[in-house]
C-alpha positions in Angstrom: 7.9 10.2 -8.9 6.9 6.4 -8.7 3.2 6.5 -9.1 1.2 9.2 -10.7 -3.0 8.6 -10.5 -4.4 10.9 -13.0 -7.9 12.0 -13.3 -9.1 8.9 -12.4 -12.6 7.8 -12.7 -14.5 4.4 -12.4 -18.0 4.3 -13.9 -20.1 0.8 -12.8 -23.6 0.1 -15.3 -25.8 -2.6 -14.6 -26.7 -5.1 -17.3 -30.4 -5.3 -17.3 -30.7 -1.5 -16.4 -29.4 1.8 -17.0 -28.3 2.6 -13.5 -25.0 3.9 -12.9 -22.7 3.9 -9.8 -19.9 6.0 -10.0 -17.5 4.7 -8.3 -14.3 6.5 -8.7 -14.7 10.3 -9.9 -12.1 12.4 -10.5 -9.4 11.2 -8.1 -5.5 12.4 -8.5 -2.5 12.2 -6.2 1.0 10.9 -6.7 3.2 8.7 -4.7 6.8 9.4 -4.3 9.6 6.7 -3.8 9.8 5.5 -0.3 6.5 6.9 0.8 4.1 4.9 3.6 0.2 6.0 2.5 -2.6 4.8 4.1 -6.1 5.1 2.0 -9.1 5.4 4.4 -13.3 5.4 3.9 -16.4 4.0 4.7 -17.6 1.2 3.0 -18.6 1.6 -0.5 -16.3 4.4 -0.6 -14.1 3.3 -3.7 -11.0 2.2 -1.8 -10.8 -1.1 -2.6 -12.0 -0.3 -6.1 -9.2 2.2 -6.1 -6.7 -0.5 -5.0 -7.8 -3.3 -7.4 -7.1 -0.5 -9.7 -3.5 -0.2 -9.1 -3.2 -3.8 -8.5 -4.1 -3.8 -12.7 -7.2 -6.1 -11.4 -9.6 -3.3 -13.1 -9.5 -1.3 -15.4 -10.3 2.4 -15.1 -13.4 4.1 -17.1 -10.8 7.1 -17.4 -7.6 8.8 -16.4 -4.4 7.2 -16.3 -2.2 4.9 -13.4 1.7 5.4 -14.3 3.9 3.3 -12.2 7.9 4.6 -13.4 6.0 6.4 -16.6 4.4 3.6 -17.6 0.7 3.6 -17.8 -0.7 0.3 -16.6 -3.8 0.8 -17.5 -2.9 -0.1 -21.1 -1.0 -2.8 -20.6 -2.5 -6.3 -22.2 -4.4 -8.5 -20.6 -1.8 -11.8 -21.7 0.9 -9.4 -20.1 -0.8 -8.0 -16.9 -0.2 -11.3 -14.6 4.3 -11.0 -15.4 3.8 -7.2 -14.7 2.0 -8.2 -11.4 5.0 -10.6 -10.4 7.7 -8.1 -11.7 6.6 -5.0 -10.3 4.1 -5.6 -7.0 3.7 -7.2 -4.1 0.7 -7.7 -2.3 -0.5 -8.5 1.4 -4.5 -9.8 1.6 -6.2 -10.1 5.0 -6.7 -13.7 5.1 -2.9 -14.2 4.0 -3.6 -16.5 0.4 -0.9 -19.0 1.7 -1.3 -22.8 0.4 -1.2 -25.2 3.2 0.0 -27.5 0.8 3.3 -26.2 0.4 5.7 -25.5 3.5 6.0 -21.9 4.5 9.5 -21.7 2.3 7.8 -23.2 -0.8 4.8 -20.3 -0.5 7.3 -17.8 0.0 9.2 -18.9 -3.4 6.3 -19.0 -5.3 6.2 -15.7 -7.1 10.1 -16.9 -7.6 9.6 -20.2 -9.5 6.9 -18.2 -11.6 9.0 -15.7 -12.3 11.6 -18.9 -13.2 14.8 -17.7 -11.0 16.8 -20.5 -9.9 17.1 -21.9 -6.7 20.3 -20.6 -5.2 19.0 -16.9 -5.6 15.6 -17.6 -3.8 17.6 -19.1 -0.8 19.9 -15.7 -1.2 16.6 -13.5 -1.1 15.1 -15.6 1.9 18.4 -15.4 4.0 18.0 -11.3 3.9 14.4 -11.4 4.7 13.5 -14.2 6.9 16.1 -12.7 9.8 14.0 -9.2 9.6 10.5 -10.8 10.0 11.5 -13.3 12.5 10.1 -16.6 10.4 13.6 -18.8 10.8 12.1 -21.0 12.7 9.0 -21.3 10.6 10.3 -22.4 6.9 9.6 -26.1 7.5 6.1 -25.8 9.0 2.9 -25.7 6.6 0.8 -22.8 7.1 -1.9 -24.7 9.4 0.6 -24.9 11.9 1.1 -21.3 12.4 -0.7 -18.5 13.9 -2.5 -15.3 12.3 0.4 -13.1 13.0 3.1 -15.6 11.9 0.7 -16.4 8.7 1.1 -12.3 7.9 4.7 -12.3 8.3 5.4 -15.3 6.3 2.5 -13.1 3.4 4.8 -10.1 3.7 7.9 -12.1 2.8 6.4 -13.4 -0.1 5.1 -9.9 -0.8 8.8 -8.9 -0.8 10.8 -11.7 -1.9 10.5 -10.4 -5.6 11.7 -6.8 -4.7 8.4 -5.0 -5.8 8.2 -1.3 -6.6 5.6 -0.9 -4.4 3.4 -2.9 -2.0 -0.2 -2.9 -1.9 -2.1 -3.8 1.4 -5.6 -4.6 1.8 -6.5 -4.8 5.4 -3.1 -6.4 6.4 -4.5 -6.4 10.1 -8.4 -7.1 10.2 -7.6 -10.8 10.6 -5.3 -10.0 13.7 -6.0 -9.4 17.2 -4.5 -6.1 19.2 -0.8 -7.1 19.6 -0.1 -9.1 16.1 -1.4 -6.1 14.7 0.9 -3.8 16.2 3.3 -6.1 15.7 3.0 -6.5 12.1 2.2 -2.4 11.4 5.8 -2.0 13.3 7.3 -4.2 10.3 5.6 -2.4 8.2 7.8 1.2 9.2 10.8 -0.8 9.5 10.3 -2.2 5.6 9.5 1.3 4.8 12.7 2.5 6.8 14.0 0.5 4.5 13.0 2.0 1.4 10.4 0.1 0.1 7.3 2.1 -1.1 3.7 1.0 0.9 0.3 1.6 -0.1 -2.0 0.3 2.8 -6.1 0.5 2.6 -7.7 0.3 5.5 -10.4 1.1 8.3 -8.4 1.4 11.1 -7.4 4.7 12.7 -4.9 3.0 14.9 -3.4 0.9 11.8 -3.3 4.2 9.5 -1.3 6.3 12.0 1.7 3.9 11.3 1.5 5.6 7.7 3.6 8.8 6.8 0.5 10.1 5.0 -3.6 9.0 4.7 -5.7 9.9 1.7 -9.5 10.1 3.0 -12.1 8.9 0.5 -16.0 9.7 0.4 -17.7 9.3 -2.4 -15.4 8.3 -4.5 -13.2 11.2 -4.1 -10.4 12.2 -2.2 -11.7 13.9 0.4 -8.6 15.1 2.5 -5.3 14.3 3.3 -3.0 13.9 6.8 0.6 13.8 7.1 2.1 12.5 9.8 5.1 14.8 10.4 6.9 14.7 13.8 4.0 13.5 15.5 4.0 10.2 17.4 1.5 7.7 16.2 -1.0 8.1 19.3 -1.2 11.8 18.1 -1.5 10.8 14.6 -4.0 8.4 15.5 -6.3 11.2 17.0 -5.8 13.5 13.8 -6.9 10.7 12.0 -10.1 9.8 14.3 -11.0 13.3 13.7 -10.5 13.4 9.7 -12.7 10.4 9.8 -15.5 11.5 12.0 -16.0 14.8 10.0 -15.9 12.4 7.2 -18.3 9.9 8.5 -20.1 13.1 9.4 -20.2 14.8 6.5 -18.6 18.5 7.5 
């Protein structure tokens, strides 16, 4: 088991008032090694406080987050940002690339934090640049490219320091139609590939590229799909359905 979510719970208070928003209550599911999950909701749901959870960029009221049997909800705050660059990668939906450094240099930068020398980046790059088709881009600056070539070069970097898992958040709402089909067809290939995915988002057509969805309301999980045998255009229509009886309250 790579991640275990235990009893999780999130509890929001107000500094001038007593109010409380419950963000998180109760919510528990594993992930295995390898897996593809997509987390779907409405807005205000708790997804994305879910995902800042697991990305150690909150800390939970309760429960536990063990990634490998360790709990990273305890870690320490002066040793949360060298746990981040050892352990997970992360894909945002307006990419975080610096058009100050050339798409190589952004793609090294968890790399040169992470102080590995210069000869094993250019190792790393050769296996992964082929795969997401950005040869040709290395020497441009990230102004020059397009919104699917920005993703492409963000995944790299996501994957450049061989993270247990990668966390997603909204990889495609920046893209039109075709980049985003594009990019959620790397996304099963990397996961062909072994590496593990965890991918919010709002997008029927984007979660059907998952192996399984979790359905939040209320801060709970609601339901979950797995894909199975089925093609994505008939996991896309499960999923339209999980999320209007959702949306709908059934």
């Amino acid at each position: 088991m790579l991640l275990e979510i235990n009893h999780l719970e999130k509890v929001f208070r107000t500094r001038f008032s007593k109010e409380v928003t419950r963000a998180l209550q109760d919510v528990d599911f594993k992930v295995d090694q390898g897996e593809f999950i997509a987390i779907m909701g409405e807005s205000g749901s708790g997804k994305t406080t879910l995902l800042n959870i697991l990305a150690t960029l909150e800390k939970p009221t309760n429960g536990s987050v063990l990634l490998n049997g360790q709990d990273i909800t305890k870690i320490k705050e002066s040793q949360l940002a060298e746990f981040r660059l050892k352990n997970l990668g992360f894909v945002f939906q307006d990419f975080n690339l610096l058009d100050t450094l050339s798409v190589r240099d952004n793609i090294f930068l968890p790399l040169v934090l992470d102080r590995k020398n210069y000869k094993e980046m250019e190792a790393r790059l050769s296996q992964l640049a082929p795969k997401l088709r950005i040869q040709d881009l290395l020497d441009k600056r990230p102004f020059e490219l397009s919104g699917g070539q920005k993703q492409r070069v963000a995944i790299a970097r996501s994957l450049i320091t061989n993270p247990q898992i990668v966390l997603a958040d909204e990889p495609t709402a920046a893209l039109d139609y075709r980049n985003s089909e594009d990019l959620l067809n790397l996304f099963e290939q990397i996961n062909d590939d072994g590496q593990t995915l965890l991918m919010v988002t709002h997008s029927a057509n984007a979660a059907s590229h998952a192996r399984r969805v979790l359905f939040i309301k209320d801060g709970r999980i609601f339901h979950q799909l797995y894909r199975g045998n089925k093609t994505n255009q008939e996991f896309n229509k499960d999923i339209s359905l999980a999320m209007t009886a959702l949306l709908g309250g059934e």
